[in-house]
C-alpha positions in Angstrom: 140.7 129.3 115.6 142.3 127.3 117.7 145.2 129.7 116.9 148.5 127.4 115.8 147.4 124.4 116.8 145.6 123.6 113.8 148.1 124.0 111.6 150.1 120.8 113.4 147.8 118.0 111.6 150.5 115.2 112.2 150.9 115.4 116.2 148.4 112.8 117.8 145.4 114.3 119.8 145.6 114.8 124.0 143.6 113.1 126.3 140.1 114.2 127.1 141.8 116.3 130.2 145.1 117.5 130.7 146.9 119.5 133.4 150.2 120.3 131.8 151.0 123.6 130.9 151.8 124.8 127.7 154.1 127.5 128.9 155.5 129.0 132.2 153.8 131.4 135.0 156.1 133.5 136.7 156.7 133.2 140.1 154.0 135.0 142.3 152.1 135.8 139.1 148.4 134.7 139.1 148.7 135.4 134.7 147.5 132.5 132.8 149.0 134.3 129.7 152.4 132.9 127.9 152.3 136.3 125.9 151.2 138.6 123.1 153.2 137.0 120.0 150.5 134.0 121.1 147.8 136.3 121.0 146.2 135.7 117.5 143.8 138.2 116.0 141.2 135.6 114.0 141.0 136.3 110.5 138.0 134.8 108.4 138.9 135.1 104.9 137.0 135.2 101.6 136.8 132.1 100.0 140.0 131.8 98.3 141.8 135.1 98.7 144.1 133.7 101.3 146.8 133.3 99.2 146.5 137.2 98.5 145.9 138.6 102.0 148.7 136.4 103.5 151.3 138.5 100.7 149.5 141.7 100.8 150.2 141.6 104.9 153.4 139.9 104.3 154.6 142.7 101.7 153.3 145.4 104.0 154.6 144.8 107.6 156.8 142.0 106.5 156.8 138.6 108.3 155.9 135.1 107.4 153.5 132.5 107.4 153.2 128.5 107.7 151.6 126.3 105.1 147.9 126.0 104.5 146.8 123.2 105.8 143.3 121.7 105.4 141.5 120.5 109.0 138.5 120.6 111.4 139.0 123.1 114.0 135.7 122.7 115.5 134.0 120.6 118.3 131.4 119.3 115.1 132.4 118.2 111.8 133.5 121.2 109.8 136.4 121.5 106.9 138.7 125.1 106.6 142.2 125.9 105.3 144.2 127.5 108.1 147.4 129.2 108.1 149.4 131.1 110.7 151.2 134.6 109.2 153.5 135.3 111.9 154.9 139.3 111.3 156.7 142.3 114.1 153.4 143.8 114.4 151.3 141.1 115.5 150.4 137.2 114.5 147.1 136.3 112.6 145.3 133.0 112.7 143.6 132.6 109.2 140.7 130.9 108.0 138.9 129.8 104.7 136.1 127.5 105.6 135.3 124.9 103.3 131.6 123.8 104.7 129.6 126.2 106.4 130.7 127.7 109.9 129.4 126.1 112.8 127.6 128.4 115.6 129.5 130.2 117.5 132.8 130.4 115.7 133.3 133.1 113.6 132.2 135.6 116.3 135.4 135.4 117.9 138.1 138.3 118.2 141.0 136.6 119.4 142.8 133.1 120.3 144.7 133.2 123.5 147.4 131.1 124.4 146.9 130.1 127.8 149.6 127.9 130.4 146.7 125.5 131.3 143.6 124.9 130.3 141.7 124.2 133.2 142.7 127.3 134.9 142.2 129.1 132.5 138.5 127.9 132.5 138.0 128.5 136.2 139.9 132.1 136.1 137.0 132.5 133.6 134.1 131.7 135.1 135.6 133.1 138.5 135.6 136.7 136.6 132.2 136.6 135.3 133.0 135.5 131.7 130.7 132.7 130.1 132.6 129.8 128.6 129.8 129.2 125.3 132.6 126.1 124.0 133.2 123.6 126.1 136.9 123.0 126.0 137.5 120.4 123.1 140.3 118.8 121.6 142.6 119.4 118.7 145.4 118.0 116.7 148.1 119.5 118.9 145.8 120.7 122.1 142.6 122.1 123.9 140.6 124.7 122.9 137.5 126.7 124.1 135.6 129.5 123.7 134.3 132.1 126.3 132.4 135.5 126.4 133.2 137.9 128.7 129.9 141.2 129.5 129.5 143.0 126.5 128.9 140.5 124.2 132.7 139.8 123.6 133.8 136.4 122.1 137.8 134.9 122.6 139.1 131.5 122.1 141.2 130.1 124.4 143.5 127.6 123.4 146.5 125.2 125.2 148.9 123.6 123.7 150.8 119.8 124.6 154.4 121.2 124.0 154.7 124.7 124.0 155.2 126.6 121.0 157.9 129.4 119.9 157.7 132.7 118.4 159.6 135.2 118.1 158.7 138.1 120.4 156.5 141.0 118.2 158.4 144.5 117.5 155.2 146.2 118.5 152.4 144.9 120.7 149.0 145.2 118.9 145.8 146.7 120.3 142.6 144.5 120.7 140.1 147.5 119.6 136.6 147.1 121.5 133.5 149.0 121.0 130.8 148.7 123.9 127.6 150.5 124.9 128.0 152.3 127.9 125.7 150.1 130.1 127.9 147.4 129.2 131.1 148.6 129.5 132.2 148.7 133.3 130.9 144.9 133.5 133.2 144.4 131.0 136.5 146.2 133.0 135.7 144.2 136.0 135.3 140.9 134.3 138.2 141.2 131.5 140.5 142.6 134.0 140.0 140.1 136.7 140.9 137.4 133.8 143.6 138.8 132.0 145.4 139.9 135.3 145.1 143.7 133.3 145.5 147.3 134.8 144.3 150.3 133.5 146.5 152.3 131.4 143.8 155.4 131.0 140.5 156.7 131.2 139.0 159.5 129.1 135.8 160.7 129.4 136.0 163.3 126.5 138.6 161.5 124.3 138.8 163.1 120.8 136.2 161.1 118.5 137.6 162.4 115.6 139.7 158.9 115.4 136.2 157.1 115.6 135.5 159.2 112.3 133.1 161.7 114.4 134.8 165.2 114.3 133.6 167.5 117.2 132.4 165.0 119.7 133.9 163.1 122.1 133.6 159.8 123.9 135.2 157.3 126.8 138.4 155.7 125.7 139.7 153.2 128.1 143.5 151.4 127.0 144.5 148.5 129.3 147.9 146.5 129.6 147.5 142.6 130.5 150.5 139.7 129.9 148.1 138.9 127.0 149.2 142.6 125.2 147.0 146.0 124.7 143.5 146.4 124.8 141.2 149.8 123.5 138.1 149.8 124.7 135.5 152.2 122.5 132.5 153.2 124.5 130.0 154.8 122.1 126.5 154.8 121.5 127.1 152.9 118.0 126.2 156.0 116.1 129.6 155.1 114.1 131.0 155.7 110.4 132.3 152.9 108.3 134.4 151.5 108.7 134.7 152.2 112.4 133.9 149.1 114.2 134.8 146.7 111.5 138.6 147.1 112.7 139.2 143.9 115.4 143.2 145.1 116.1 145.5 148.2 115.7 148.7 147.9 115.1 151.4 150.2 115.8 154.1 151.1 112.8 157.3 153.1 113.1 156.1 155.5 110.1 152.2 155.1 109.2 152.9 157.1 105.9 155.5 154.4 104.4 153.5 151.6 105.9 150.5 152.8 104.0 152.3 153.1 100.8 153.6 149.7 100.9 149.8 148.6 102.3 148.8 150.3 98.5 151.0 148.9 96.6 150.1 145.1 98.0 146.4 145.7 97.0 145.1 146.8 100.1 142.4 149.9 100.3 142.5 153.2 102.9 139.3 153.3 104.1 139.8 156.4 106.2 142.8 158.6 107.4 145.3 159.4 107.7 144.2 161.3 110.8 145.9 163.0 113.9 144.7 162.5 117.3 145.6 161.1 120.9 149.7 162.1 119.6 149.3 159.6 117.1 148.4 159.8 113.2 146.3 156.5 112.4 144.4 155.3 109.3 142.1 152.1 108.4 142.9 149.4 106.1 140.9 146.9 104.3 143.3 144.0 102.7 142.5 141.4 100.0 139.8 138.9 101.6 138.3 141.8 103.8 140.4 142.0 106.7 139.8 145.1 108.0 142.3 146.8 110.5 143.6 149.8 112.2 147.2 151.0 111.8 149.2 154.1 113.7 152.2 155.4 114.8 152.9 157.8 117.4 154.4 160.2 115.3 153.2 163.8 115.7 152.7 164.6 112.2 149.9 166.9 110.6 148.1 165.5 107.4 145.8 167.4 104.9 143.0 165.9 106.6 140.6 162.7 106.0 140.7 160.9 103.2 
């Protein structure tokens, strides 16, 4: 959680309430978002397998990653090891708690980087979204929590002095699966937010990539300064391991990428498999991160694995 800014253990704590941005808007842009290399997907490791999943993703997409440093990311006492692994496909905030997790953390998908806090906040609860965390302080910033309709968790987080990361070769996908009651609450609220559009909107979208050959089912894709989101609609009839994937991440060649993915210890649990003019497979790495991974290579395969 709290994305880099736990990994930063010397700089002193900000006040209570701050104003200053951690980043820049641009002009005439109502987007709270500094950008998708700040975007962190929230990995909750097995206890003491971090060391293995930060070189299995390392020797697979290639990348690297800070120190692990021991702190309390939470608004209550708590104790994890937390390390940033920074790659082109996407950057990972990773945790091994030490002490139990306290409520809600752990349910949440993402950490956002926003340019200020208190916006931020009030774009939230102007869209419809629930903040469940107050925002709270950490070594290097602010951090909260909120829950947009549908039941979906992201942290928000805002840093004293801004942070910088290389840009990402590839901008990965936030993967969603919603009920259908659920999920055009969850367009109007998420978009309002994240200052998003609409990419597409398929009714009868192949659901052989969902692991469910023959059917179909709503795919939604959206663009946002935050990066890509997929949103699922299903009625949670769904194969393992579909679900279990948080983020997709696109690849120049899925084939190689996989063999590399192999050869670091990591497990295909389905694919490859061609559909949507993309061949796409998903992965479990050592400490149970489970993720999609695609190209958009029109290739033909044998089938699924």
């Amino acid at each position: 959680m709290a994305a880099a800014s736990v990994l930063l253990a010397t700089v002193p704590a900000v006040p209570a309430s701050t104003d200053t941005p951690s980043g820049s808007t641009p002009s005439g842009s109502s987007s709270i978002a500094v950008g998708p290399q700040y975007d962190t997907t929230h990995v909750y490791i097995e206890p003491g397998k971090m060391p293995a999943f930060a070189a299995s993703w390392k020797a697979t997409f290639g990348g690297s990653s800070t120190a692990v440093s021991v702190t309390d990311v939470t608004p209550t006492p708590s104790q994890t090891k937390s390390q940033l692994v920074f790659s082109p496909v996407g950057t990972l905030s990773v945790f091994d708690f030490q002490t139990p997790i306290p409520f809600p953390f752990g349910a949440e998908r993402t950490g956002w980087l926003l340019t200020n806090m208190s916006t931020g906040i009030k774009q939230a609860q102007a869209s419809g979204a629930h903040v469940i965390v107050s925002p709270f302080p950490d070594p290097v910033g602010r951090d909260a929590v909120i829950q947009f309709p549908g039941g979906v968790n992201t942290q928000v987080y805002w840093h004293t002095k801004a942070p910088a990361y290389k840009a990402l070769t590839t901008i990965p996908e936030n993967r969603l699966y919603l009920p259908a009651d659920a999920a055009n609450s969850f367009l109007g609220s998420y978009l309002k937010f994240s200052s998003g559009k609409v990419v597409s909107d398929n009714s009868k979208a192949d659901a052989g990539e969902i692991g469910l050959t023959g059917k179909t089912f709503r795919k939604i894709s959206l663009t946002s300064p935050f990066g890509k989101t997929v949103i699922l609609v299903t009625d949670g009839h769904l194969p393992y391991p579909f679900g279990r994937e948080v983020t997709g991440y696109e690849v120049s060649s899925l084939s190689s990428t996989l063999t590399k993915a192999k050869a670091a210890g990591a497990t295909v649990l389905w694919g490859p498999h061609s559909a949507a003019g993309r061949d796409s497979a998903i992965v479990k790495f050592p400490g149970g991160y489970v993720a999609e991974i695609h190209d958009v290579q029109q290739t033909s395969h044998a089938g699924q694995q």
